[in-house]
C-alpha positions in Angstrom: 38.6 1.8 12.4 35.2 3.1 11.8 33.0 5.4 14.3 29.3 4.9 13.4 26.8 7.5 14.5 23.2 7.2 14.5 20.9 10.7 13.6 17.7 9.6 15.4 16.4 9.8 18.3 14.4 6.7 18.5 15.3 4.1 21.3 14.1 1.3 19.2 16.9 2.0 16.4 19.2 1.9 18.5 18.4 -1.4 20.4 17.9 -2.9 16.9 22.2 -2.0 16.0 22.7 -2.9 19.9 21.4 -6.1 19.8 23.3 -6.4 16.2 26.5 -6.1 17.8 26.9 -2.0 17.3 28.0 0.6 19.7 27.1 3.9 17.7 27.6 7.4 18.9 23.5 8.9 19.0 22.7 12.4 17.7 19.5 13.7 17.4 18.5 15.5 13.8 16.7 18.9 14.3 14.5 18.9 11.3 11.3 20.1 10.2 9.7 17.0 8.7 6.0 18.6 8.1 7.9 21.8 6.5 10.3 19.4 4.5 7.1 17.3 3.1 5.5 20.1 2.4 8.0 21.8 0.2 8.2 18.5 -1.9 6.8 18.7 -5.4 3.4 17.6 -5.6 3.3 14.0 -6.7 6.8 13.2 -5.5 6.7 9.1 -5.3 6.0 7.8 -1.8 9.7 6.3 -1.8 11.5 9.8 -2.6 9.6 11.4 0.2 10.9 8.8 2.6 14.3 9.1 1.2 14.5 12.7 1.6 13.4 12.7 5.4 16.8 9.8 5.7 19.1 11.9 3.6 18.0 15.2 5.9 18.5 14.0 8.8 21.8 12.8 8.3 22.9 15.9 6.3 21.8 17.8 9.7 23.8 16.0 11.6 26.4 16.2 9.7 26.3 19.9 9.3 25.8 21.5 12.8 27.8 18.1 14.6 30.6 17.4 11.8 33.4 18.8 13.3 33.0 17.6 16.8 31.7 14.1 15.8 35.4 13.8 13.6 37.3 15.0 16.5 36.0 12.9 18.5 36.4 9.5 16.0 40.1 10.7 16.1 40.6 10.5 19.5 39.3 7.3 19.4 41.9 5.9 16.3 38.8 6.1 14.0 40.1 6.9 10.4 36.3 6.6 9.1 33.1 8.4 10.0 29.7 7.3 9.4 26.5 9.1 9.7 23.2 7.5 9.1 19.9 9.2 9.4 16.6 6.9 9.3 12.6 8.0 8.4 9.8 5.5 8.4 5.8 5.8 6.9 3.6 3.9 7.0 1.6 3.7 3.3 -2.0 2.9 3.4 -4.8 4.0 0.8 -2.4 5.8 -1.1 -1.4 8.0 1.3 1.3 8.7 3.7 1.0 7.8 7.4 3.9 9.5 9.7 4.0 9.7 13.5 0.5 10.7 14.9 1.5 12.4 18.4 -1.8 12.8 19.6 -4.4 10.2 21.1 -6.9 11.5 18.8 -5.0 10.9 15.2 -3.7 7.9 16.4 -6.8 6.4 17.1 -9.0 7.5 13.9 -5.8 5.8 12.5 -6.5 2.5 14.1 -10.0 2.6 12.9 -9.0 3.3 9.5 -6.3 0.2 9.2 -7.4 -1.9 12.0 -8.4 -5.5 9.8 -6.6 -4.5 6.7 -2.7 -3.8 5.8 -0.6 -1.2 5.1 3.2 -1.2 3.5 5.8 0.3 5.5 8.4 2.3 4.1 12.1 2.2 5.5 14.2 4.7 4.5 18.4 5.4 5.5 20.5 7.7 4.1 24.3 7.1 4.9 27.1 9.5 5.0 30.8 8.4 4.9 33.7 10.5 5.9 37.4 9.8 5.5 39.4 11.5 8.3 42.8 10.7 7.4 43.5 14.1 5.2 43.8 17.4 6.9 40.5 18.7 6.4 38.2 18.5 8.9 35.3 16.4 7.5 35.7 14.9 3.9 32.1 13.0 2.8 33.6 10.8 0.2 30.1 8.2 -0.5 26.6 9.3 0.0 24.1 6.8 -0.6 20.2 6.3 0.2 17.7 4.0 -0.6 14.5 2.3 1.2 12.7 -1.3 1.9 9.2 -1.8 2.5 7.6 -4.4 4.1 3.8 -5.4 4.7 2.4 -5.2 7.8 -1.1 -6.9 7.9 -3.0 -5.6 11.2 -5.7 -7.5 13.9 -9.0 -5.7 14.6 -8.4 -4.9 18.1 -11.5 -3.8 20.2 -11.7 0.0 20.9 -11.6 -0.9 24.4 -7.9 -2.3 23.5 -7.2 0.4 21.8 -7.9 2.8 24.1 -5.7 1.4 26.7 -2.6 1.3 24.2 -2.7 4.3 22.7 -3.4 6.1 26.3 0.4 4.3 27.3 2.1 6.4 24.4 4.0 4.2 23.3 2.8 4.4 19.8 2.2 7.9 19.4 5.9 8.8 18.6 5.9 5.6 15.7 5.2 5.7 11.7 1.6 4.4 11.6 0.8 4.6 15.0 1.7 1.1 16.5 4.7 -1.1 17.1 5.6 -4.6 16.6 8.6 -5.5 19.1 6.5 -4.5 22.6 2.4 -4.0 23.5 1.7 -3.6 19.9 2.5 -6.6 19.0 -0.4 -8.0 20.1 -2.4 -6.2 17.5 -0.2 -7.3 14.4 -1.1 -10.6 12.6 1.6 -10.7 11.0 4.1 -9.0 8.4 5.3 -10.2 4.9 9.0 -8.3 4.8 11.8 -7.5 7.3 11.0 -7.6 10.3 13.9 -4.8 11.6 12.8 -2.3 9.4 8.7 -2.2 10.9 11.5 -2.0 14.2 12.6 1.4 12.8 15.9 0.1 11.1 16.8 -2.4 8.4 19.6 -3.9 9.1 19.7 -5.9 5.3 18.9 -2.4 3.5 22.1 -0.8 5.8 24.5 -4.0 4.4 23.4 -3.1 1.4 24.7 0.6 1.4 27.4 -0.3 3.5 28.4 -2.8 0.8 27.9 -0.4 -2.0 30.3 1.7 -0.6 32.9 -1.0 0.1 32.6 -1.6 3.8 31.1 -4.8 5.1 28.9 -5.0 8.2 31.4 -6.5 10.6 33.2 -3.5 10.5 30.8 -1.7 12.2 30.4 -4.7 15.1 32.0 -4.1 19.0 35.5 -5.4 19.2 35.1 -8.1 20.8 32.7 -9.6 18.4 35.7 -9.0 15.7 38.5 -11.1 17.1 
């Protein structure tokens, strides 16, 4: 029996695993993006950056949650542990495009892409731990990789504009916008996977799940297993 636990805070990633048929444990990662970007080498490629952010937040969790999250897969009969952290940027004229948080970035953002396209980069790191020795956390696969998909973007008025970013909802989201609720009605269209602009790709987490010799189902609610 596998327990699966989320490092992220976003609600969208997990409605995306929800709606896939997965109950995961949620833990929120405490990490310094800005300070982890910035100690990057100059010239590290777009990917690795993305890849980093993943594999750090799921290390955090790990590290300051490890040995409550295994004690508490035991109780459950779980004799596998699995952490995955996710990051997401958005990749337009060569540079990196993260979360904006402000009104202000967000919008000179909007005016920047708004017509044009930019690729998103997915990235998740996953962590598997095997419970059934005596230690207390044994990480026995690591494995991190990303997907990117292109997201081609309306020219929304400023007037429109305005009145979405002013919600919020976009503020906290890679690139500034959203595809799954009122930002959808400023994306033409995307050429990719649609989960990962979502925040989480489910075809990229088969992938890693496979390469470590677990299949997808495994992760699924009972009752979709029987």
């Amino acid at each position: 029996m596998i327990t699966f636990v989320l490092a992220s805070a976003s609600p969208s990633r997990l409605r995306i695993l929800q709606q896939a048929g997965v109950d995961p444990l949620v833990r929120h990662p405490q990490v310094d993006e800005d300070a982890l970007q910035a100690a990057l080498p100059t010239g590290t490629p777009h990917v690795r950056v993305v890849e980093e952010l993943a594999r750090a937040k799921a290390e955090d969790v790990l590290e300051r949650e490890g040995g409550s999250l295994a004690a508490e897969a035991r109780a459950a009969g779980a004799d596998t542990l699995i952490v995955v952290g996710c990051d997401s940027m958005l990749l337009v004229d060569g540079r990196l495009e993260g979360k904006p948080h402000t009104y202000e970035r967000a919008m000179a953002r909007w005016k920047k892409m708004r017509g044009r396209h930019g690729v998103l980069i997915t990235g998740h790191s996953l962590m598997v731990a095997d419970l059934t020795g005596d230690d207390p956390l044994v990480v026995t696969n690591r494995g991190t990789d990303t997907s990117d998909t292109t997201v081609h973007f309306g020219a929304p008025s400023d007037a429109d504009l305005d009145v979405y970013l002013r919600t919020g909802e976009p503020l906290e989201c890679a690139g500034a916008f959203t595809i799954e609720s009122l930002g959808g009605w400023f994306i033409d269209r995307i050429d990719g996977d649609p989960s990962s602009v979502i925040g989480l790709s489910l075809p990229l987490l088969r992938r890693l799940l496979e390469d470590a010799g677990l299949h997808a189902h495994e992760l699924w609610r009972p009752g979709l297993r029987t």
